[in-house]
C-alpha positions as CSV (number, residue, x, y, z in Angstrom):
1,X,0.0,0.0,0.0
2,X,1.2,3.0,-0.6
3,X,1.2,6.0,1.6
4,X,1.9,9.7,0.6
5,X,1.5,12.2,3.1
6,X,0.7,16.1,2.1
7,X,1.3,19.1,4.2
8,X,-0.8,21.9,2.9
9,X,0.1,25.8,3.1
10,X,-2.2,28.0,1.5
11,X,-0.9,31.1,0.0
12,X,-2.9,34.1,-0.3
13,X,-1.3,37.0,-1.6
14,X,-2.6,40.6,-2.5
15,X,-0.6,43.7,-3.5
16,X,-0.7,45.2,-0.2
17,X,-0.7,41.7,1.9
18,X,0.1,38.2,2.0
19,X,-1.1,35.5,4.1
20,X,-0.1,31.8,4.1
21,X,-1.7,29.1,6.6
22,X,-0.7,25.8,7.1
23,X,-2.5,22.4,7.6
24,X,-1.6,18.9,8.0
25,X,-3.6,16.7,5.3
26,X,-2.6,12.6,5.5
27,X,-3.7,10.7,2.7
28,X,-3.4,7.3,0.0
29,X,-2.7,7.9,-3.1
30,X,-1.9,5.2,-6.2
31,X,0.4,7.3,-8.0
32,X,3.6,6.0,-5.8
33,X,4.9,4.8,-2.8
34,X,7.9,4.1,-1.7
35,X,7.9,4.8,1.7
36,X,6.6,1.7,4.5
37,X,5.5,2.1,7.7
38,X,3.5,5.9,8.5
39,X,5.5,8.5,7.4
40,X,5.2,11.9,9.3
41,X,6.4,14.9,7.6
42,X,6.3,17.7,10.2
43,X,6.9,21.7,10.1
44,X,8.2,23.7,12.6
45,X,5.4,26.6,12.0
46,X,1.2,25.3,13.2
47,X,-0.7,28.2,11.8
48,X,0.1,30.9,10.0
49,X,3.4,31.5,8.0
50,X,2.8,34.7,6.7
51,X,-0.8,36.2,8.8
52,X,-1.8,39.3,6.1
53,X,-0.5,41.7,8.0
54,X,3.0,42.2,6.4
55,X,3.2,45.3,3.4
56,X,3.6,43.8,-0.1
57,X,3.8,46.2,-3.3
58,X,6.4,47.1,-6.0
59,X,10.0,47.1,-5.1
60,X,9.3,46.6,-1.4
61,X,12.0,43.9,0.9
62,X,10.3,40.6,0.2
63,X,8.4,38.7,2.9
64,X,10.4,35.7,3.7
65,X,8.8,33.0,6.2
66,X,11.0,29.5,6.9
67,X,9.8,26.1,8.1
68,X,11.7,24.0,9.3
69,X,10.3,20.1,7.7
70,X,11.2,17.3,9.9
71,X,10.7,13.7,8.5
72,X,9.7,10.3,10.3
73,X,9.2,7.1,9.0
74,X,10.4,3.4,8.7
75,X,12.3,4.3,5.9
76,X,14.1,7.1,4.1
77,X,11.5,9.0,2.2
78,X,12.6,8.9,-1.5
79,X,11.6,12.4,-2.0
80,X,10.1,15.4,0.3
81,X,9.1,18.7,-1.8
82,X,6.2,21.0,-3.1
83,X,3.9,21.3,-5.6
84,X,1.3,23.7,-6.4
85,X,-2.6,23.0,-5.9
86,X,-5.6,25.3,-6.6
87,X,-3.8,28.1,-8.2
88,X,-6.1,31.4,-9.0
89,X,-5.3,34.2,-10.6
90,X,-7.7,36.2,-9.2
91,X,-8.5,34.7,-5.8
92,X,-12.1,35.6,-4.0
93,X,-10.4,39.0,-2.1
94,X,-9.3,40.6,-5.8
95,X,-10.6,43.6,-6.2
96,X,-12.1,45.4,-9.2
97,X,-9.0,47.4,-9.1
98,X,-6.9,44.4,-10.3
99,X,-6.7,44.2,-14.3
100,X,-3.7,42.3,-15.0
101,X,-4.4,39.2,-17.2
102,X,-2.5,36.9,-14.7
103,X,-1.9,38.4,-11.9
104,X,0.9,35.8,-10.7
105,X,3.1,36.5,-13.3
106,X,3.7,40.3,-10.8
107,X,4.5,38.4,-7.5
108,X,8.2,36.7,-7.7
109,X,8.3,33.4,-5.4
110,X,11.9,31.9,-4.1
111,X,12.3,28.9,-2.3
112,X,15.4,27.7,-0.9
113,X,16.5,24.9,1.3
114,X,18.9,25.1,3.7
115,X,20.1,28.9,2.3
116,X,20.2,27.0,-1.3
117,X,17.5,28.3,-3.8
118,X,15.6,25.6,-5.3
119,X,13.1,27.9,-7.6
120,X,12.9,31.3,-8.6
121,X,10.5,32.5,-10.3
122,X,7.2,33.9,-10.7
123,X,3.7,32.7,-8.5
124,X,2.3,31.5,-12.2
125,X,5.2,29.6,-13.3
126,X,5.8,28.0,-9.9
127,X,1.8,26.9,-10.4
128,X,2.2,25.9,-13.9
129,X,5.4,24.3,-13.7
130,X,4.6,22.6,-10.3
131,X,1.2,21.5,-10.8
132,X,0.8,18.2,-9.0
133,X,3.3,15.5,-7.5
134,X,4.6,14.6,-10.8
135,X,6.3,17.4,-11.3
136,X,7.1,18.2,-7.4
137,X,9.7,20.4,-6.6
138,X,12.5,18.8,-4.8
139,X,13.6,20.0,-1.4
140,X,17.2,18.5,-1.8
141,X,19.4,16.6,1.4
142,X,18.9,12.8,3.0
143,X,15.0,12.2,4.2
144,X,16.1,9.4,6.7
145,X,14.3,9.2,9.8
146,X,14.9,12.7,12.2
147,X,16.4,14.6,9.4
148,X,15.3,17.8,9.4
149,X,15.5,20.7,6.5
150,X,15.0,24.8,7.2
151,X,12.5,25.8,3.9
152,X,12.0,29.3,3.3
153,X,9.5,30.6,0.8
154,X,9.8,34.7,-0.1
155,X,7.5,36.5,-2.0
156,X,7.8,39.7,-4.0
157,X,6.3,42.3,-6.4
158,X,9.3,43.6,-8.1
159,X,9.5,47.7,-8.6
160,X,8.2,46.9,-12.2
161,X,4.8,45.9,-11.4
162,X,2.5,48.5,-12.3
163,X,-1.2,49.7,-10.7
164,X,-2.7,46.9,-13.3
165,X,-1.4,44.7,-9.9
166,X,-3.5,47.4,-7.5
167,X,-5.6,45.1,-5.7
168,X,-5.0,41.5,-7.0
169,X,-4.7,38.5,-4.5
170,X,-3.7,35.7,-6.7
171,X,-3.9,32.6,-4.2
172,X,-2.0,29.5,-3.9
173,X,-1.9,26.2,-1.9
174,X,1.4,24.6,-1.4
175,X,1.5,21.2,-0.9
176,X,4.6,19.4,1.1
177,X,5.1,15.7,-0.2
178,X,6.7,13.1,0.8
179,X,6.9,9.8,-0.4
């Protein structure tokens, strides 16, 4: 049988906030399984990794928010990363303000594991080019039993973006898998 366990982090972003939650989701699936016994992938954060109340618009610092992903099982997970789930360019808080085509494509996203980046990029490549587990992003290092790995996802608008990105809240979920 194979077990695949998901960690869930929504992203929500807008061009004056961003807000990230996360949640643990356990759960079969037939697409692989490597990994015997119950696997446990847990993050350091339980709640909120970005909370909507940090400042996000053109050429401001980035937010940056790490996790730290610790891994438990019988057996060394084969691979631990992310993939995107339920991507929308125009999430339910857009407002009519907001007339860029994709609004995605004005947020940059970096991830990076252990201080190494492992994508950087826009919010709507990450989504398109990360769409499910078959094309998960790989959070590098050994996944034995106890290891641990710092994650830390940043988020942008660079100094480009215009007011087209006034009031857009593209939205995200992140979804941590091991297998």
């Amino acid at each position: 049988m194979a077990l695949v366990l998901h960690l869930v982090a929504a992203i929500k972003l807008g061009a004056t906030a961003v807000g990230v939650a996360s949640a643990l989701v356990l759960g079969a699936s037939a697409q692989a399984g490597i990994v015997n016994g119950h696997p446990h992938l847990e993050s350091s954060v339980s709640g909120s990794l970005f909370d909507g109340s940090q400042v996000l618009y053109p050429g401001a610092p980035a937010q940056a928010r790490t996790t730290t992903l610790t891994f438990s099982g019988s057996a060394t997970a084969g691979v631990v990363g992310l993939f995107a789930q339920n991507y929308q360019p125009q999430g339910p808080a857009a407002l009519a303000l907001c007339t860029a085509p994709d609004p995605g494509k004005g947020y940059d996203l970096t991830v990076s594991s252990d201080g190494a980046t492992v994508y950087q990029g826009t919010l709507a490549a990450f989504a398109t080019g990360h769409a499910g587990s078959q094309d998960l992003l790989a959070v590098p290092g050994s996944w034995k039993s106890g290891s641990s790995h710092a994650v830390t996802i940043s988020v942008s608008m660079p100094k480009t973006d215009g007011n087209e990105y006034m009031g857009c809240s593209p939205t995200l979920d992140f979804v941590w898998f091991a297998e």
